[in-house]
VEXVEXKE-703547 format. One record per residue (C-alpha): x, y, z; residue in three letters. Coordinates in steps of 0.5 Angstrom, whole numbers, padded with zeros to 4 digits, always signed. Example, Ala and Ser with C-alpha at 12.3 -4.5 7.8 and 13.67 -1.06 7.14 Angstrom:
+0025-0009+0016ala+0027-0002+0014ser
# end
This chain:
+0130+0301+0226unk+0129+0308+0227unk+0125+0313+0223unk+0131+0316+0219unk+0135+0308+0217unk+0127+0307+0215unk+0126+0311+0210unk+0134+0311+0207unk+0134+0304+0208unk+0127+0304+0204unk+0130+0311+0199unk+0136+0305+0197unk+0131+0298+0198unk+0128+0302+0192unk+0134+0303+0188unk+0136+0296+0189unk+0129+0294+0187unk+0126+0286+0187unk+0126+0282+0192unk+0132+0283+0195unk+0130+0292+0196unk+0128+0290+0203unk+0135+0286+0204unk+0138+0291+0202unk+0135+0297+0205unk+0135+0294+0212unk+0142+0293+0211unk+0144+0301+0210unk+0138+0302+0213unk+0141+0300+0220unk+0148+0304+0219unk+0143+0311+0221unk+0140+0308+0227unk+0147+0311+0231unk+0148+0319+0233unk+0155+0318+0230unk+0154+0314+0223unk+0148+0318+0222unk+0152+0325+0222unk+0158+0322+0218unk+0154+0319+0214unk+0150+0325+0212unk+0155+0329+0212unk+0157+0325+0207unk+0153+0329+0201unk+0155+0324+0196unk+0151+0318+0199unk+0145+0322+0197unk+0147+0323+0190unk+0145+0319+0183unk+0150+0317+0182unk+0151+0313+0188unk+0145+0307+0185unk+0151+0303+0182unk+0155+0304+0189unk+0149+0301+0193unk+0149+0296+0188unk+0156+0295+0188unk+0156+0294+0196unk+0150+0289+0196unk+0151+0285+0192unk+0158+0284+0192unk+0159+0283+0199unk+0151+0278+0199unk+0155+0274+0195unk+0162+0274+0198unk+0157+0271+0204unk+0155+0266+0200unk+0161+0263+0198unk+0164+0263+0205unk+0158+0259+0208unk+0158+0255+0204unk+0164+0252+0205unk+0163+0251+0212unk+0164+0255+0218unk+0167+0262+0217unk+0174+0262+0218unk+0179+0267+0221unk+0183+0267+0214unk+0177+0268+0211unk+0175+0274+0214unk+0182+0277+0213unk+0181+0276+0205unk+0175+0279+0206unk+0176+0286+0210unk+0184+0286+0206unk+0179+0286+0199unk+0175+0292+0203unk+0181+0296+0205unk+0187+0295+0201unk+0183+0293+0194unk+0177+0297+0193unk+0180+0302+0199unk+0173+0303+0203unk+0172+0308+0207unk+0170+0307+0215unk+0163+0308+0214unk+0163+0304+0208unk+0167+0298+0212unk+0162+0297+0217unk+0156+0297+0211unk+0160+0292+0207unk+0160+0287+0214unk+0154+0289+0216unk+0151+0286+0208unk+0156+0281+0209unk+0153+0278+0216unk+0146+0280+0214unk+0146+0274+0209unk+0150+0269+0212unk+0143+0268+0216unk+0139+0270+0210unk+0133+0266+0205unk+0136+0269+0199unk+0139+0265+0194unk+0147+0265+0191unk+0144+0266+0185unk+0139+0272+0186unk+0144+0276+0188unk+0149+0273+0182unk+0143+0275+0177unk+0141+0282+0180unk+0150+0285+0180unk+0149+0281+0173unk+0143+0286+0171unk+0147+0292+0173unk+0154+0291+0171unk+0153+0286+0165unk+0157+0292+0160unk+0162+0292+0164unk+0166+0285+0164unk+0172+0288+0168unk+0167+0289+0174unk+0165+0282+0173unk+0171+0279+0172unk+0174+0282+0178unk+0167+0278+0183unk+0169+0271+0179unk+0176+0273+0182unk+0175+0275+0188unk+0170+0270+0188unk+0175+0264+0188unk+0180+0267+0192unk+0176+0267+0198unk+0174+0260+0196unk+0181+0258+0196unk+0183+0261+0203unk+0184+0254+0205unk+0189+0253+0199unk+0183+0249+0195unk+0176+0250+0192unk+0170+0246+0196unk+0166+0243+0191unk+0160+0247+0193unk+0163+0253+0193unk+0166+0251+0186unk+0159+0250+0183unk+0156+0257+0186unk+0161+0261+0183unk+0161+0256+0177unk+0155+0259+0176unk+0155+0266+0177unk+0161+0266+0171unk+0155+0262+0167unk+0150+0268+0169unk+0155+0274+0167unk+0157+0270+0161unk+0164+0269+0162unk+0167+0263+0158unk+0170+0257+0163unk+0177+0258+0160unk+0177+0265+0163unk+0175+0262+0170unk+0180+0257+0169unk+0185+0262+0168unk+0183+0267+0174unk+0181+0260+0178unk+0190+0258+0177unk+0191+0265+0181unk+0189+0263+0187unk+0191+0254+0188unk+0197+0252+0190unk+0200+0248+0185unk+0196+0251+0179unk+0199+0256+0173unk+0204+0260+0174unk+0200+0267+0178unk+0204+0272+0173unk+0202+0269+0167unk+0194+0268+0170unk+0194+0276+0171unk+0195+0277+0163unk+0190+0271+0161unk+0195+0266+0158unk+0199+0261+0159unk+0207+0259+0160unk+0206+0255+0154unk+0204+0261+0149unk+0207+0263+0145unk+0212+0271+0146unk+0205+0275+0141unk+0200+0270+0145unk+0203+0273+0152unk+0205+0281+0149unk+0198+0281+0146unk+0195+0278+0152unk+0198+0283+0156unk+0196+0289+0151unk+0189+0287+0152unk+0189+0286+0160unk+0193+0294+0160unk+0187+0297+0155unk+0182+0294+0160unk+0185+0297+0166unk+0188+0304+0164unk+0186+0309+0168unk+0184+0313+0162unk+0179+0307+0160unk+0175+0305+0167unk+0175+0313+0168unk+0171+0314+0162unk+0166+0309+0163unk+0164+0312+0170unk+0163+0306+0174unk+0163+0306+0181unk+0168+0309+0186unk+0169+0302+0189unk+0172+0298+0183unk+0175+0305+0180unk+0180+0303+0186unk+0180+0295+0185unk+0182+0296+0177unk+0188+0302+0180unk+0191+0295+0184unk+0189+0290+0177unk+0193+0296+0173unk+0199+0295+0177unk+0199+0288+0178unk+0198+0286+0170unk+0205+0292+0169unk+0209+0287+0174unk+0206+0281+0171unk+0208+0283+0165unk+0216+0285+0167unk+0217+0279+0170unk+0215+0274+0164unk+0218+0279+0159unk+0225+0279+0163unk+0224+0271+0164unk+0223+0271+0157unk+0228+0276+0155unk+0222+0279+0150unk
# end
């Protein structure tokens, strides 16, 4: 690694902090070892700001974790990796720059020591107050452990873990789990929470809860990183066309 990737790549390993700052400072650190990238990215003055802790963070720890899951599954397939970079570009709309540290994180610990629940803790110790976020890493979770139309048993485990980290009750794992296993729930009812055997105020109160947390005007307020601004946009959209779709099936 050069001289400049070492000490950005020490500047962001400190920011992560613990026993995962050397991982994650390798990780960013090697992006400024080429002439383009250390241009681009240093052009990109944002990349020095404070408010760039959370979206390091964000990014480590999103996509070590996301390694996990797709290791232990077996070997990474091709549909595993289209979810990966889809949720790269069209969910949380990642710059060029930003893609390639995500799969640069993301190979980096397919191979290494870290365990799952080191990177589980650590996402925990940043975004425990803000449940949106952690409800949309148990979702993408599940969604890439369900790439092949079912959940292995080991990947179930490790992400039924990480629900017990963030404190997430296992009904609502089972909801976000029914959204991605063919055959479970219907999918739209899954997006609000509920289910089709809940009563009209159920659902309607369902749908109010799920539109507060992901408004614009809530996820703006609470300053949260540039990524999940990007994914809760999708996740408002989607919980408005869930809702459309039972209100009309139930004439409501």
């Amino acid at each position: 690694m050069g001289w400049m990737g070492k000490m950005v790549g020490g500047s962001i390993g400190f920011v992560v902090g613990g026993p995962l700052g050397a991982l994650a400072g390798a990780a960013f650190g090697h992006m400024f070892d080429s002439d383009d990238n250390r241009q681009n990215i240093l052009a990109d003055k944002s990349v020095f700001s404070p408010d760039a802790k959370g979206q390091y963070i964000f990014l480590f720890t999103t996509f070590s974790m996301l390694a996990k899951i797709a290791k232990a599954g077996g070997a990474i397939t091709t549909a595993e990796m289209n979810i990966i970079r889809r949720f790269m570009v069209r969910d949380l709309r990642l710059n060029a720059h930003s893609r390639m540290v995500a799969e640069q994180i993301f190979h980096q610990a397919l191979n290494d020591a870290q365990p799952f629940s080191a990177f589980a803790d650590r996402f925990y110790q940043e975004f425990r107050d803000t449940p949106e976020i952690l409800e949309m890493m148990v979702d993408m979770m599940l969604k890439l452990a369900a790439a092949d139309g079912f959940i292995h048993k080991d990947n179930d485990e490790m992400i039924s873990g990480a629900a017990r980290v963030f404190q997430m009750p296992g009904a609502t794992v089972d909801k976000f789990r029914s959204r991605h296993i063919k055959g479970k729930t219907n999918t739209h009812y899954a997006v609000l929470g509920c289910s089709p055997n809940d009563s009209n105020e159920v659902v309607k109160k369902q749908y109010r809860k799920k539109v507060k947390e992901y408004h614009p005007d809530t996820i703006a307020a609470k300053n949260l990183p540039e990524d999940f601004t990007r994914y809760a946009s999708n996740r408002f959209r989607e919980i408005q066309e869930a809702w459309e779709v039972i209100r009309r099936e139930r004439n409501m």
